[in-house]
Structures are given as C-alpha cells and as structure tokens.
NUSE-579991 format. One record per atom (N, C-alpha, C): residue number from 1; residue in three letters; atom name; x, y, z. Coordinates in steps of 0.2 Angstrom, whole numbers, plus 5000, padded with zeros to 4 digits. Layout:
<sites>
+-----+---------+-------+------+-------+------+
| num | residuo | atomo | east | north |   up |
+-----+---------+-------+------+-------+------+
| NUM |     ala |    CA |    X |     Y |    Z |
...
+-----+---------+-------+------+-------+------+
</sites>
This chain:
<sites>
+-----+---------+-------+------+-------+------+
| num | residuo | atomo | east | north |   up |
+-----+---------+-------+------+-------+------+
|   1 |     unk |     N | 5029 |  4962 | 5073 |
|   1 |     unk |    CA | 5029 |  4969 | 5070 |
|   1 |     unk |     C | 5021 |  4971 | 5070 |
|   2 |     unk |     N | 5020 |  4977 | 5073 |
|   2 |     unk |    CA | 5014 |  4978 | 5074 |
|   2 |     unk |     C | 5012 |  4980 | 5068 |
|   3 |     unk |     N | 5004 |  4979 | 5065 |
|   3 |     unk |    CA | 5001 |  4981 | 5056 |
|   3 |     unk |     C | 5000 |  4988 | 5057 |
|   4 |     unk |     N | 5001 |  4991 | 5052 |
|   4 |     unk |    CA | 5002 |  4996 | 5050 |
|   4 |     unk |     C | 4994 |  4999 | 5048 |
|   5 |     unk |     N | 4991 |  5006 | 5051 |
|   5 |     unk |    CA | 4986 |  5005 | 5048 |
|   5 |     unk |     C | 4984 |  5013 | 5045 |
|   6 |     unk |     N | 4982 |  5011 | 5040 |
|   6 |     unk |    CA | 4979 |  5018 | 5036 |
|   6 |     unk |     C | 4973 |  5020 | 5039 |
|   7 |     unk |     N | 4972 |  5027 | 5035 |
|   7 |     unk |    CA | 4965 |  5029 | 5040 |
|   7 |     unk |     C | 4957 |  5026 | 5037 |
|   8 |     unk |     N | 4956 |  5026 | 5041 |
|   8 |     unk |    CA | 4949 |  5021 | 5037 |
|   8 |     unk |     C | 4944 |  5027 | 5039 |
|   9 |     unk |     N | 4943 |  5033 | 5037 |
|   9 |     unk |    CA | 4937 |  5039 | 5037 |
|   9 |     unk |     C | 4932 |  5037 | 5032 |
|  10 |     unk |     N | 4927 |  5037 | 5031 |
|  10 |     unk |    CA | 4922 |  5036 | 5027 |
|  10 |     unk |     C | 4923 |  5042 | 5022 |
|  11 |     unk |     N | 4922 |  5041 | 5016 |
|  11 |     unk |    CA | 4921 |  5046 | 5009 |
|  11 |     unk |     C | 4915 |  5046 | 5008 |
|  12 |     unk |     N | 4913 |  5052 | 5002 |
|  12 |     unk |    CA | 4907 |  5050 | 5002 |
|  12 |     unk |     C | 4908 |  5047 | 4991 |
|  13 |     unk |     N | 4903 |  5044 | 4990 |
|  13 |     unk |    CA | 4903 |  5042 | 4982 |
|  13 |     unk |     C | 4894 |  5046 | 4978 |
|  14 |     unk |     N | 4897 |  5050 | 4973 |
|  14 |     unk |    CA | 4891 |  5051 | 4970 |
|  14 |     unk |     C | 4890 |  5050 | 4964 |
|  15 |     unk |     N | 4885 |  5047 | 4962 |
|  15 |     unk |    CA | 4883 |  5045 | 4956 |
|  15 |     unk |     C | 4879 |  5045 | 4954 |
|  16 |     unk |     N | 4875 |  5043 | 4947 |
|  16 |     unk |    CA | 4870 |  5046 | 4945 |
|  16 |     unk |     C | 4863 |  5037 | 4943 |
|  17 |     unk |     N | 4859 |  5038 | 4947 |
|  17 |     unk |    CA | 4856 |  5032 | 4946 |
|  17 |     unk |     C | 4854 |  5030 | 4937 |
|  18 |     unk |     N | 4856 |  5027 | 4936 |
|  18 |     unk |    CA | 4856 |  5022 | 4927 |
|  18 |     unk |     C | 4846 |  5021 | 4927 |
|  19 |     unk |     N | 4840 |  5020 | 4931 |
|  19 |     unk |    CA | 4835 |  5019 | 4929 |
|  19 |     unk |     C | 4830 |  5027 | 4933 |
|  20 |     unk |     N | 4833 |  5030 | 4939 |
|  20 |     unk |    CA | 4829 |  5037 | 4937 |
|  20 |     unk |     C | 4832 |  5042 | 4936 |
|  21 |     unk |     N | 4839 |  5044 | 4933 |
|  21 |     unk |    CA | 4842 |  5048 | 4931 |
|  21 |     unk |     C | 4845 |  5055 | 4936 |
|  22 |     unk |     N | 4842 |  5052 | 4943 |
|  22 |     unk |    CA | 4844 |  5054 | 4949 |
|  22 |     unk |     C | 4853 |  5055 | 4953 |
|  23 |     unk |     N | 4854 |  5060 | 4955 |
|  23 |     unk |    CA | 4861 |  5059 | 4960 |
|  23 |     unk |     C | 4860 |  5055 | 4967 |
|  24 |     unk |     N | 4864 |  5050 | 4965 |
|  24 |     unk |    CA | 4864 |  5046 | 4973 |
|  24 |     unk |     C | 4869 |  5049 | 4977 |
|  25 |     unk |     N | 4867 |  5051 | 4982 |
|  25 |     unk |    CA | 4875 |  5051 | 4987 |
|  25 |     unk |     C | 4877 |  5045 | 4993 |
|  26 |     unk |     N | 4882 |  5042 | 4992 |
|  26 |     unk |    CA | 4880 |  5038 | 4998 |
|  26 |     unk |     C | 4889 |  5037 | 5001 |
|  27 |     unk |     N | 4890 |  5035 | 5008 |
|  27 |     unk |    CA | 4896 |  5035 | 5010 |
|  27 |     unk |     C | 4898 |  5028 | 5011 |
|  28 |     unk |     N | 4905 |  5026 | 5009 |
|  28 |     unk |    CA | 4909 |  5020 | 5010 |
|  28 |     unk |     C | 4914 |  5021 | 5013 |
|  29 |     unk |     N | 4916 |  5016 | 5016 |
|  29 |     unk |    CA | 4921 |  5015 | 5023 |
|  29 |     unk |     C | 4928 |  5012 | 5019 |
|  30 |     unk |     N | 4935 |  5011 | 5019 |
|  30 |     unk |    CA | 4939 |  5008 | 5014 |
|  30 |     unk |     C | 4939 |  5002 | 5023 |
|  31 |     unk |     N | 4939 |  4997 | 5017 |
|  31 |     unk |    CA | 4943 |  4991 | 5021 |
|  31 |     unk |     C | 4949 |  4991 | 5025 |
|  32 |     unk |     N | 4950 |  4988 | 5031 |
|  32 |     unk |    CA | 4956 |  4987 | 5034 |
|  32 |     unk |     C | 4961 |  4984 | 5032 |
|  33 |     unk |     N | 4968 |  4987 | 5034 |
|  33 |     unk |    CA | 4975 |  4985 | 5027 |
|  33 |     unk |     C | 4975 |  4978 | 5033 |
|  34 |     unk |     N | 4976 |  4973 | 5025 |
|  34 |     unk |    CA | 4977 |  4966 | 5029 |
|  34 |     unk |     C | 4985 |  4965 | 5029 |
|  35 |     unk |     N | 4989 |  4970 | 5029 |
|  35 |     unk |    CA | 4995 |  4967 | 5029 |
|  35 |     unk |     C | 5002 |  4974 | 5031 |
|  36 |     unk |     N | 5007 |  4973 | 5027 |
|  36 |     unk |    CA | 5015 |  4980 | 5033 |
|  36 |     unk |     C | 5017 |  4981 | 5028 |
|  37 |     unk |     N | 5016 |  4982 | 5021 |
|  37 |     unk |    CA | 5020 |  4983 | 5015 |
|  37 |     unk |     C | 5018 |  4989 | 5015 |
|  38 |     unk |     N | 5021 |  4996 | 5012 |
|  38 |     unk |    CA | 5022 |  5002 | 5011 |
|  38 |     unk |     C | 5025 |  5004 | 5006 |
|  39 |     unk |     N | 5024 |  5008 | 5002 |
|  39 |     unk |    CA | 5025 |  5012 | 4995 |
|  39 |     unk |     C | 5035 |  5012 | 4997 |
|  40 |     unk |     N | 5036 |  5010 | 4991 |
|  40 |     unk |    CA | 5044 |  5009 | 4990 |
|  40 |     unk |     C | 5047 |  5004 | 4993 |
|  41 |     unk |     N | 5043 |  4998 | 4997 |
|  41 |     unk |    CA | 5046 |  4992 | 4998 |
|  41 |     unk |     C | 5046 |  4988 | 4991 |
|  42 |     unk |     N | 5054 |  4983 | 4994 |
|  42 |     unk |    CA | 5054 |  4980 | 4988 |
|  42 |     unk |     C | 5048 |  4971 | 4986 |
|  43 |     unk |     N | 5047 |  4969 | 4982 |
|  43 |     unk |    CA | 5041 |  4965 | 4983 |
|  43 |     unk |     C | 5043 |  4958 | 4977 |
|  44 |     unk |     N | 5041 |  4953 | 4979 |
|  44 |     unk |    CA | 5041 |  4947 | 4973 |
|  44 |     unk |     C | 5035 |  4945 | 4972 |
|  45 |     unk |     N | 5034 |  4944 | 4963 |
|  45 |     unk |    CA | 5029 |  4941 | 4964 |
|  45 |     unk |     C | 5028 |  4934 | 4965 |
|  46 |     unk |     N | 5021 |  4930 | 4968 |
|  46 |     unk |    CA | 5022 |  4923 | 4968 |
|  46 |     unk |     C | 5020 |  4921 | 4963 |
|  47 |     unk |     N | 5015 |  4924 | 4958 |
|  47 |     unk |    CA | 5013 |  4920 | 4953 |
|  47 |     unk |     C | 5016 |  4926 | 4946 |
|  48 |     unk |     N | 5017 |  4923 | 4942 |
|  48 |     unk |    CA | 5018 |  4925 | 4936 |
|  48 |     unk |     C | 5010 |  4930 | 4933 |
|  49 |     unk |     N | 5012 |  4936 | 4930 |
|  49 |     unk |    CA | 5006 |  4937 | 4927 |
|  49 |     unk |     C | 5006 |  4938 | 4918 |
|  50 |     unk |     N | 5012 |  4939 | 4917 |
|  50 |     unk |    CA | 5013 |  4939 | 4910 |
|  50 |     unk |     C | 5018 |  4940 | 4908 |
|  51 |     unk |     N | 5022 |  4941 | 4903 |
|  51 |     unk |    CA | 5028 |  4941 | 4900 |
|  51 |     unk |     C | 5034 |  4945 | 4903 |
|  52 |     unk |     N | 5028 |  4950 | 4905 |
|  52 |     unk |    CA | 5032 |  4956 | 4909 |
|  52 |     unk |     C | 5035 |  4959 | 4917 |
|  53 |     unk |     N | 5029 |  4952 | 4919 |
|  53 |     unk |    CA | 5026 |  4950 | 4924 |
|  53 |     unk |     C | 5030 |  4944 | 4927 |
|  54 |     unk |     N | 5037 |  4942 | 4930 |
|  54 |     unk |    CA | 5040 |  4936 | 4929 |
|  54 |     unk |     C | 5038 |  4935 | 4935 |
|  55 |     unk |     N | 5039 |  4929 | 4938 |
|  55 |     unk |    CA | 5039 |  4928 | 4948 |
|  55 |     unk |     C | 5047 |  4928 | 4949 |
|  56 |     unk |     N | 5052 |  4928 | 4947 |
|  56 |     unk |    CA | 5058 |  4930 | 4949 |
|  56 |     unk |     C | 5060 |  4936 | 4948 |
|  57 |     unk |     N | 5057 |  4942 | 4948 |
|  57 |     unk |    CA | 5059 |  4949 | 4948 |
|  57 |     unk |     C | 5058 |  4952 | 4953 |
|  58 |     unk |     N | 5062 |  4956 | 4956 |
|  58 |     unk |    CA | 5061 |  4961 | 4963 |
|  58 |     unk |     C | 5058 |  4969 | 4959 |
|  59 |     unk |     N | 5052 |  4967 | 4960 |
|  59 |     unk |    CA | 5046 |  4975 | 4959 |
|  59 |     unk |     C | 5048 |  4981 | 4965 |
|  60 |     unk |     N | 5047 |  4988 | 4965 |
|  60 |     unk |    CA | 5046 |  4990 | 4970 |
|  60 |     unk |     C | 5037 |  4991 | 4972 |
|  61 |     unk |     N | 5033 |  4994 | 4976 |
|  61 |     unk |    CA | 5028 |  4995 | 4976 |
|  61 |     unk |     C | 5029 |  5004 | 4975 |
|  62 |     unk |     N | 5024 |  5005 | 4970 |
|  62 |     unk |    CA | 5022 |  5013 | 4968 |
|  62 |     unk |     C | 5019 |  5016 | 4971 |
|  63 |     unk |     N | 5012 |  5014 | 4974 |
|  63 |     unk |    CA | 5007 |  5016 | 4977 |
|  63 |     unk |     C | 5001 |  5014 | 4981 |
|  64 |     unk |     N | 4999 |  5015 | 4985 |
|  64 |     unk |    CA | 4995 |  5010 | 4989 |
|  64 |     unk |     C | 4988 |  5014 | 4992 |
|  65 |     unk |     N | 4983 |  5015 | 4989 |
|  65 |     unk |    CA | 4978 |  5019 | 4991 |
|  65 |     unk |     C | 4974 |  5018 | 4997 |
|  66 |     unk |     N | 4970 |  5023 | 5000 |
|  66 |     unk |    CA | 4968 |  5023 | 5003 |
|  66 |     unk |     C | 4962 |  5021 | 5004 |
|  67 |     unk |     N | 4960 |  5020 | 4998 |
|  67 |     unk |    CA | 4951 |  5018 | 4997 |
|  67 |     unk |     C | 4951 |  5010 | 4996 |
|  68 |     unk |     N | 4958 |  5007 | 4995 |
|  68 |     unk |    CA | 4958 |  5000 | 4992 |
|  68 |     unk |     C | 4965 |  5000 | 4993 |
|  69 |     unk |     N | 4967 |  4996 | 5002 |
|  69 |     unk |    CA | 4972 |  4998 | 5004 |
|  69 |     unk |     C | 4975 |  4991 | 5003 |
|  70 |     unk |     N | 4971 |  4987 | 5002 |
|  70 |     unk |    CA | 4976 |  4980 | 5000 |
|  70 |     unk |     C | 4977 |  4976 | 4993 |
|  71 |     unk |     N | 4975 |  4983 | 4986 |
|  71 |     unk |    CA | 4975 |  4982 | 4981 |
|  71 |     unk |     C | 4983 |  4985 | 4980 |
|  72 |     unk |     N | 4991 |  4983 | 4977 |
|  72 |     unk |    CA | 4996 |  4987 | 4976 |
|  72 |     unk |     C | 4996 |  4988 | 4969 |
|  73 |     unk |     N | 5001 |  4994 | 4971 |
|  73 |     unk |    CA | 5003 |  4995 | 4963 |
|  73 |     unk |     C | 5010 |  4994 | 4962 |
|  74 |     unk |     N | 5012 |  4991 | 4956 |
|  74 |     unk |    CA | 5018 |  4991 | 4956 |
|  74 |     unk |     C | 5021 |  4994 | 4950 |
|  75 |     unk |     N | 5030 |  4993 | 4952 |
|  75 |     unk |    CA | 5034 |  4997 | 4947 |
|  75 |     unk |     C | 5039 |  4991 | 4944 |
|  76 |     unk |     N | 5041 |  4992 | 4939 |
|  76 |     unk |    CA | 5047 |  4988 | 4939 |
|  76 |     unk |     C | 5052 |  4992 | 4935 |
|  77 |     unk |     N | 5058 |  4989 | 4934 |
|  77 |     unk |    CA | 5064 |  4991 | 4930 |
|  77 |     unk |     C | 5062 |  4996 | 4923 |
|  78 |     unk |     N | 5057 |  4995 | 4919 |
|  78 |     unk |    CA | 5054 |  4998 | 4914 |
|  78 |     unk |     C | 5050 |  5003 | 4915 |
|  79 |     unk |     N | 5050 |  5004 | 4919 |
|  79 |     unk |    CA | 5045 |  5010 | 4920 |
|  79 |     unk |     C | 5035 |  5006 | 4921 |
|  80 |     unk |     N | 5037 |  4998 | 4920 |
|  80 |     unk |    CA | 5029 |  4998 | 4916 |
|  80 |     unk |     C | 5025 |  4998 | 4925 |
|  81 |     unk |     N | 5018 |  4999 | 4926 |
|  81 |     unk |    CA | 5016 |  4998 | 4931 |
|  81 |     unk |     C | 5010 |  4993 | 4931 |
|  82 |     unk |     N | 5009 |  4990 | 4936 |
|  82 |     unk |    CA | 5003 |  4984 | 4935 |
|  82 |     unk |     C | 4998 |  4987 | 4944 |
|  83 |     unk |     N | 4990 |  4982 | 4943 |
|  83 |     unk |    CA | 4989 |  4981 | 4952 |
|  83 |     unk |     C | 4990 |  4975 | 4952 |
|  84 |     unk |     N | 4989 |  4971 | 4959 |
|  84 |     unk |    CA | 4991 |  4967 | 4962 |
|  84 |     unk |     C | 4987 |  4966 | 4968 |
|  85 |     unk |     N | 4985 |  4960 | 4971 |
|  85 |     unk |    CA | 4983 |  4959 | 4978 |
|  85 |     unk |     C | 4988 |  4959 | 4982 |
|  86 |     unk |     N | 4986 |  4961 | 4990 |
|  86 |     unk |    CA | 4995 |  4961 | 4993 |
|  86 |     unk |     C | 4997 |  4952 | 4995 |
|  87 |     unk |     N | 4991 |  4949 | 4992 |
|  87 |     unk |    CA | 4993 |  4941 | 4993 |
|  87 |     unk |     C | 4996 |  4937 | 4987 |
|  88 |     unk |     N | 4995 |  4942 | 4983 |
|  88 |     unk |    CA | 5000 |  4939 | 4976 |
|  88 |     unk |     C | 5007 |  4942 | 4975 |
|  89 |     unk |     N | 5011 |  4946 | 4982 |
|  89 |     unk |    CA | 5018 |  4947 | 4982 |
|  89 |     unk |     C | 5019 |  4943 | 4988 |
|  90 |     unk |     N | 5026 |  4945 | 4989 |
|  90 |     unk |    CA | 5029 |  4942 | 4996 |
|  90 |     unk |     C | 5035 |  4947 | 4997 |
|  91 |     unk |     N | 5035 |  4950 | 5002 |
|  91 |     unk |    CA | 5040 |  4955 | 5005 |
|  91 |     unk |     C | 5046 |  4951 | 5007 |
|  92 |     unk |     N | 5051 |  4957 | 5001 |
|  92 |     unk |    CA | 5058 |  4954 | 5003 |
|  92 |     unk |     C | 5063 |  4959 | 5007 |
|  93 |     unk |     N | 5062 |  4967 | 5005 |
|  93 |     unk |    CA | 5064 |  4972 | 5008 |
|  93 |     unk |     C | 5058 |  4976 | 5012 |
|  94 |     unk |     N | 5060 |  4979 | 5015 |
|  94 |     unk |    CA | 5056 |  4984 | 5019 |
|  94 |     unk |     C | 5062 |  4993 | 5020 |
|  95 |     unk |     N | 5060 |  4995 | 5014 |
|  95 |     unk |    CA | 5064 |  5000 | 5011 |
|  95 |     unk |     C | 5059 |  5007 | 5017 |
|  96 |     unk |     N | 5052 |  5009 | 5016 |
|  96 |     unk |    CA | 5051 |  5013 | 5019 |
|  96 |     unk |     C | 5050 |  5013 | 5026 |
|  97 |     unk |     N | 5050 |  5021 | 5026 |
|  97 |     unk |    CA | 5050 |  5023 | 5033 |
|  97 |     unk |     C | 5044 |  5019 | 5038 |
|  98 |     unk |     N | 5046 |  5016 | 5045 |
|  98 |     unk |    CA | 5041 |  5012 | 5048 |
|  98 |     unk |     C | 5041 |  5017 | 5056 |
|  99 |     unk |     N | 5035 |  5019 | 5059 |
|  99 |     unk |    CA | 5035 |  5022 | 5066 |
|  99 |     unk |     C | 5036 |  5016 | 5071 |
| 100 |     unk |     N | 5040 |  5018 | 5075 |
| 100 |     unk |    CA | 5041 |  5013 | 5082 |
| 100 |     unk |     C | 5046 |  5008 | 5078 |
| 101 |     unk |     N | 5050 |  5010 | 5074 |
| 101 |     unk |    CA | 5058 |  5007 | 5071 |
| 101 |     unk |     C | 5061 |  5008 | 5074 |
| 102 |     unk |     N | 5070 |  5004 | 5071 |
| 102 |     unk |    CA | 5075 |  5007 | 5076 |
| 102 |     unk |     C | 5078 |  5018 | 5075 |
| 103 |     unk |     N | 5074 |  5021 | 5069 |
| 103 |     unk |    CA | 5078 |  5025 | 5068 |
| 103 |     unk |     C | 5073 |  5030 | 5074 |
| 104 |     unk |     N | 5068 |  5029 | 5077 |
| 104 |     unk |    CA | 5063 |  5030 | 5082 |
| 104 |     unk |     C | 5067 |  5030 | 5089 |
| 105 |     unk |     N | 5071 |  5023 | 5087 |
| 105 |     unk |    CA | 5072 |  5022 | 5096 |
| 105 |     unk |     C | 5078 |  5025 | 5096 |
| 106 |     unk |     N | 5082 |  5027 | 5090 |
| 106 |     unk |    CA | 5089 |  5031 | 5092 |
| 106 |     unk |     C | 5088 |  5038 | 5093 |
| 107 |     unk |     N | 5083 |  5042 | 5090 |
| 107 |     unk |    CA | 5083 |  5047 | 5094 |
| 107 |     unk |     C | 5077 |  5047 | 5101 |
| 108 |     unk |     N | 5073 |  5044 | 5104 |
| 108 |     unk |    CA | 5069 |  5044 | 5109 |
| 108 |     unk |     C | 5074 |  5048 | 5117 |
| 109 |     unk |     N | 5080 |  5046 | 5116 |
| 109 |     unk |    CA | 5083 |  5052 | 5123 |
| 109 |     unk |     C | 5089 |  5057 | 5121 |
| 110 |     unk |     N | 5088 |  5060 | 5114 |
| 110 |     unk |    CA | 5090 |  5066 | 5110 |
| 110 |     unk |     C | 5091 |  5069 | 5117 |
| 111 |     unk |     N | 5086 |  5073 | 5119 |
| 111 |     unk |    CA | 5086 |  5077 | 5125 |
| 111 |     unk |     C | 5090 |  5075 | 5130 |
| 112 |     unk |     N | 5092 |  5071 | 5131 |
| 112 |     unk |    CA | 5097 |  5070 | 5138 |
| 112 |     unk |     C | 5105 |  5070 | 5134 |
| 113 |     unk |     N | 5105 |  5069 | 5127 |
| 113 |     unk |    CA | 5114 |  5069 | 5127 |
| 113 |     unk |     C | 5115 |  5077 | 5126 |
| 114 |     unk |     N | 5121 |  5076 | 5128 |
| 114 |     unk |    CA | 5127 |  5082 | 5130 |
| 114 |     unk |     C | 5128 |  5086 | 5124 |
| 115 |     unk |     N | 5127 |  5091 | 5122 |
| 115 |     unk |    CA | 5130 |  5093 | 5116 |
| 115 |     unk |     C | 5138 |  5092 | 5113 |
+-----+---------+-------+------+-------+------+
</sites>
C-alpha cells in the first residue's frame, strides 16, 4: 500500500517572548505521516490507557491533524475522546476513502461503456 501523505506546507507560529515582551514570528514544517490510518478507520488499542481506555475495544479515529499528523484522536462507543500516538493502535478496519483503491479502478474506463 502506498503511505498516504498530508500536506506538509510550513505555517507560520507567533508568540510573545516570556523575557523581552516581544512578538516572535517564526515558521514550522508538520512532520511526515509515519503511517495509512485515516479519520473513521477502525483502530485497537495495544496498550491499555485507563478504565475507559481497554486494549480490547474497537475505537474509531475522530481526527488527524495536519500540524501533528501522527498524533490520533479517538472516539469510542461513549462519545469520550482521547490522543494517541499512531504506534499505540493497530489497524483493524480501513473504513475511509483511500485514492488509487478498487472504487478508483472501477470507474478509470467510465468513458468507454456503452450507455
């Protein structure tokens, strides 16, 4: 499977220096996604993280940012949400849309069937 990748554009962060009371502006690059997991796959976690947290529950993934592309969010059954590093789940389902899939290859010669 080829990795999936988000855009990695630089933003810019500003902030206010803590010892001359100046605005910094300065630009950050988001890190490269180290993995193929996409918002609404389903996920397991490996380790336990608390009560609510079990390693035998299938999570879905909520949200997956841009700026901290291998930090997830999750959802579970309750509505509760947690983050996550993408090395502390394990892909069970692959629920989202993926480019260069089969629903890609069944329409690529649209154009040539018959009406």
């Amino acid at each position: 499977m080829d990795p999936i990748y988000f855009r990695r554009k630089p933003y810019n962060v500003i902030y206010k220096d803590f010892h001359t009371g100046e605005l910094v502006k300065i630009k950050r690059r988001p890190p490269p996604k180290l993995h193929t997991m996409l918002p609404t796959d389903m996920v397991e976690l490996k380790y336990k993280k608390n009560e609510n947290w079990d390693t035998d529950s299938e999570v879905k993934i909520k949200h997956i940012s841009y700026r901290a592309p291998n930090t997830l969010q999750l959802i579970n059954d309750d509505n509760m949400t947690t983050f996550v590093s993408h090395s502390e789940v394990e892909l069970l389902e692959e629920v989202a849309y993926r480019r260069g899939g089969k629903q890609d290859q069944e329409n690529d010669n649209r154009y040539l069937r018959w009406p």
